[in-house]
Each structure stands twice: as structure tokens, then as C-alpha cells.
N, C-alpha and C positions, 0 to 999 in steps of 0.2 A: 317547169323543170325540163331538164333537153333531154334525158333518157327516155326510150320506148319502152314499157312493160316487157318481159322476156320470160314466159313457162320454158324449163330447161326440164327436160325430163332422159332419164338412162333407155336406152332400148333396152336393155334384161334384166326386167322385171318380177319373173314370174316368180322368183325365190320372196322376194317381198310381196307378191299375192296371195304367197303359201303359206306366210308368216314364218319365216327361215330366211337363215342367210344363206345365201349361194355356195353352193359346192363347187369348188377346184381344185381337182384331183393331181395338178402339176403345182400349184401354187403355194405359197410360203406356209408355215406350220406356225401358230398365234397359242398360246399358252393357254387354258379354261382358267378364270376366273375363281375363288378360292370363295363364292357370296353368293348368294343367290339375286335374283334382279327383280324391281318391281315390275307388276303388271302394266304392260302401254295403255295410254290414255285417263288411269285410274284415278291421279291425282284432280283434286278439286280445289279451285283456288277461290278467292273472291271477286267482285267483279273490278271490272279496268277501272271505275271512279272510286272506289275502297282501295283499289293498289296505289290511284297517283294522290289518295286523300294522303297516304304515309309515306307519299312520296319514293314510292318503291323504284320506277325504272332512272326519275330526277337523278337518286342519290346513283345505283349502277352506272350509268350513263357517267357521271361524276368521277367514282370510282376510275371508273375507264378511261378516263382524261380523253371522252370522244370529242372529235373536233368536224369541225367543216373539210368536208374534203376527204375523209378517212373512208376507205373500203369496210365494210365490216357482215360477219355473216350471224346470220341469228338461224343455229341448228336445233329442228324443236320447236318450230315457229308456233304448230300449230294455229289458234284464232289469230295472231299476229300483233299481241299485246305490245311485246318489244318494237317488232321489224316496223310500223310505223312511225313509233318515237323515235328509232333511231332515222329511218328516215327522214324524220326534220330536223333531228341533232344533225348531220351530216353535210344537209344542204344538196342543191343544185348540183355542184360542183362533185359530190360524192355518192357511193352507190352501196346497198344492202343488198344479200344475196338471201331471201328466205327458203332455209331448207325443213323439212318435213318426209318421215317413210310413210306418214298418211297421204294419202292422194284426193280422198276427199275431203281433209281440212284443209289440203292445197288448192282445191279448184275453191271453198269458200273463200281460205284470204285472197286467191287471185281475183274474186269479184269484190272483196273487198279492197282492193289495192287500185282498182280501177272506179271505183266510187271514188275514193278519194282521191284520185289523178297522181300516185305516190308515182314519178316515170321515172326517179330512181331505184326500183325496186327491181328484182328478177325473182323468181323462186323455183327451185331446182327438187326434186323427188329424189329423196341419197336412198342409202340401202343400211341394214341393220348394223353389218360390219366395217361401213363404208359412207362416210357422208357424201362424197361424189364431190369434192370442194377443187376447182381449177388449184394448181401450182402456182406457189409466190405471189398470190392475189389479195389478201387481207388483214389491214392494220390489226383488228380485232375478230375474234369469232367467240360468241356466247354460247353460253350452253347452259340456258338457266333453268331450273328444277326441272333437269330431263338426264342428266348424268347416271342416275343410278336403274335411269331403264333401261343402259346399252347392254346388249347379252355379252357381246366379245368388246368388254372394253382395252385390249390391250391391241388389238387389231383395230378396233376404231381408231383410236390414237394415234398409231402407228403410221395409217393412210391420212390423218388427218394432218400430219406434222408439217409435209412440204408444202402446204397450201399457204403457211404464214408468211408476208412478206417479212423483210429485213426488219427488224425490232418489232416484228407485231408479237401479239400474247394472244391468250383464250384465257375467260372470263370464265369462272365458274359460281353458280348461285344453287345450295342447297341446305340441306333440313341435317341436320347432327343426331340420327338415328338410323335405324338398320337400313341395308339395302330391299328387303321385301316389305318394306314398311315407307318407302317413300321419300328414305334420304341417304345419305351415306357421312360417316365416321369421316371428319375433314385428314386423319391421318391415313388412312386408308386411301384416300382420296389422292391425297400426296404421292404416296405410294407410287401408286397406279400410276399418275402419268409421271413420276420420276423412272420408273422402268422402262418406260415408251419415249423416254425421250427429251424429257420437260425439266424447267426448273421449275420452283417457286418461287415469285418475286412479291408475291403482298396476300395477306389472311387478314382479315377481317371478320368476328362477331356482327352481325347488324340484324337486331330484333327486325328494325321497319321491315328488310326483306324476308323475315317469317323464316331465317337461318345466318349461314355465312358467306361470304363474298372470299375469292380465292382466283388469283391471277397468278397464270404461267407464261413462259417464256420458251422456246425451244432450247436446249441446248445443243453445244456445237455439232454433237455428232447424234445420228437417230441409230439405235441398236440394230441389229439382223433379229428378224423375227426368233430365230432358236436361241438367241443371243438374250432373251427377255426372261427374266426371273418374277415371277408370278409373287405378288402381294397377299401374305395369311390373311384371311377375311375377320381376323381380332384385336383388339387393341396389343392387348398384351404379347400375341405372339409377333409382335413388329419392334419390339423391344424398344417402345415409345412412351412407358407406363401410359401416366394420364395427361400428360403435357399437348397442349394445341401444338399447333406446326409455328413454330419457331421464324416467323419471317415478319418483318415491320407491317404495321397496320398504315393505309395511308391516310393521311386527312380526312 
């Protein structure tokens, strides 16, 4: 592969060694969240030959219509279950940006990344409110069973939105249960990044991935942060009874 390894890390840090997002007292005003958030790290999955027996990242991958040649960012990398299948879905030709606010699951994948000679890889340390993602750089960005640990997810989003290139989406993979419990209401979910910015273009039930699959889309225009109307953390109070999110499943 013709890319060089690349640790991209933020010089300020210190709000993410304090376990807090950074204060900026001139900076834009992000709505609080209506839910409370899982604990980081606390999810336990099974291991990577149990996820590809059920063909967990195959079918995603799938989903995602990833190809050769596609930019894509895998936020949440942590062990780097994703970010090296997608680095060989991608090829030579194409590049995965693994992002992590842990820093020491980032220096393990980065040794693992180098074991395996992945030299389209980079991986970048984001921040809690902030995944640190370059502008107009990524067909795809995942974000799979990590969504329901962001503390400010509407400010995550927010900064996340200009990093999509021209038709790219984000991919989302999680559990249809509460937010302090390890997964999040796919209408809720909705919600959230229809506030921030986003459409929905495809919902998907899929047992194999141990939840649902959910692909967004930017819309035209991204709101002014005072401009964002905060999502009730209930089914009922989103006036959605009990209906999934309404958007074609794909193949």
C-alpha cells in the first residue's frame, strides 16, 4: 500500500485528560441533550471471530455500498475491529481515518496497524464534543455502537457535518434501548441528527449486527447552533407513537 502510517493527534488536550469537553467561553451555545449517556468503554462485545462468524462488519460494509477507493472514517475505533476491514474494503487506492478520545486504545491500534502494514490508515485523538474530522474529506464516516456515549451530541454532529464529502453519509450501528443502558431509541436517534443537520436515507433492523443499521445524509443547509431544537429523550413525547423511522431498508 503507498500510504505512510499518520498519528494525527490535537494539541489541547487537557479537557479530554480531564474527562470534559473544553470550555469556550466566546464559542457557540450547543443545546444539553434531553437523555442521559452511557458510560465510555463499558460496552462489551464478542470477539472479532464471533462478529465476522455473523458476518457483522461483511453485511455493514455491504450496507455502506463501501468500494475501492472511498475515504472513510471509523469514529470510536477503539481495538480497530472496523478500521482494518475497512481498510482492505477500500484498497491501496483509498484511506481510513481511525478516530478514538482514548489515547491509549489509540497507541494499541496504532501498533496494531503497523503489524499489519494497514499504510492506508491514519488515526487522529478527536475530543468529546468534537471528533477533530478534516473538511470535505469522507465518502463514509461510522460510528458504530459508540453513538449513545457522546455527552453533547448535538454539538458533535454539528462539527462533524462539514467533514462529509459531496454525497457521503455516516453510518450508524446500535442496540434499541435506552441511552444509559448502551443503545439508543432509533427515533431518538433520528431526531438528533435531524436537528444537527442530517437526513435519513436508509433504517435497517439487523439481528446479525446485535441492533439496527441507520445511514444519513447531510442536508443542504447545517443550522446555527441557537438555531437547534433539542430532541425529548421519549418515544412518545416526539409524537412518533411506536413506528421505526420511516425510510427504505436497503438490500
Amino acid at each position: 500500500m503507498r500510504h505512510g502510517l499518520a498519528l494525527i493527534l490535537p494539541t489541547a488536550l487537557l479537557a479530554a485528560c480531564n474527562g470534559a469537553a473544553p470550555a469556550d467561553e466566546e464559542g457557540p451555545r450547543f443545546p444539553e441533550p434531553d437523555r442521559p449517556v452511557s458510560a465510555l468503554g463499558s460496552n462489551e462485545f464478542s470477539t472479532e471471530d464471533q462478529r465476522d462468524r455473523r458476518g457483522e462488519a461483511q453485511t455493514v460494509m455491504d450496507l455502506a455500498e463501501i468500494e475501492d477507493g472511498m475515504t472513510v472514517a471509523d469514529i470510536g475505533a477503539g481495538n480497530g475491529y472496523y478500521t482494518v476491514r475497512l481498510a482492505e474494503r477500500v484498497g491501496d487506492s483509498g484511506r481510513v481515518l481511525a478516530q478514538d478520545i482514548d489515547g491509549d486504545a489509540l497507541s494499541r491500534l496504532g501498533r496494531r496497524i503497523e503489524r499489519y502494514r494497514l499504510e492506508n490508515v491514519s488515526i487522529r485523538l478527536g475530543e468529546f464534543a468534537d471528533p477533530k474530522l478534516p473538511d470535505a474529506s469522507f465518502d463514509r464516516i461510522f460510528m458504530v455502537h459508540m453513538y449513545h456515549e457522546i455527552e453533547q451530541p448535538y454539538e458533535f454532529l454539528w462539527r462533524m457535518w462539514p467533514a462529509l464529502r459531496e454525497g457521503g453519509q455516516v453510518v450508524v450501528v446500535d442496540i434499541d434501548r435506552p441511552t444509559d443502558q448502551h443503545g439508543i431509541d432509533p427515533l431518538l436517534l433520528s431526531c438528533e441528527f435531524e436537528a444537527s443537520g442530517y437526513e435519513l436515507v436508509a433504517f435497517k433492523d439487523a439481528p446479525e449486527l446485535a441492533g439496527y443499521y441507520a445511514q444519513f445524509k447531510a442536508a443542504a443547509t447545517r443550522p446555527a447552533p441557537g438555531e437547534i431544537e433539542p430532541c425529548r429523550g421519549d418515544r412518545a413525547a416526539m409524537g412518533e407513537g411506536t413506528e421505526r423511522p420511516a425510510k427504505r431498508e436497503k438490500a
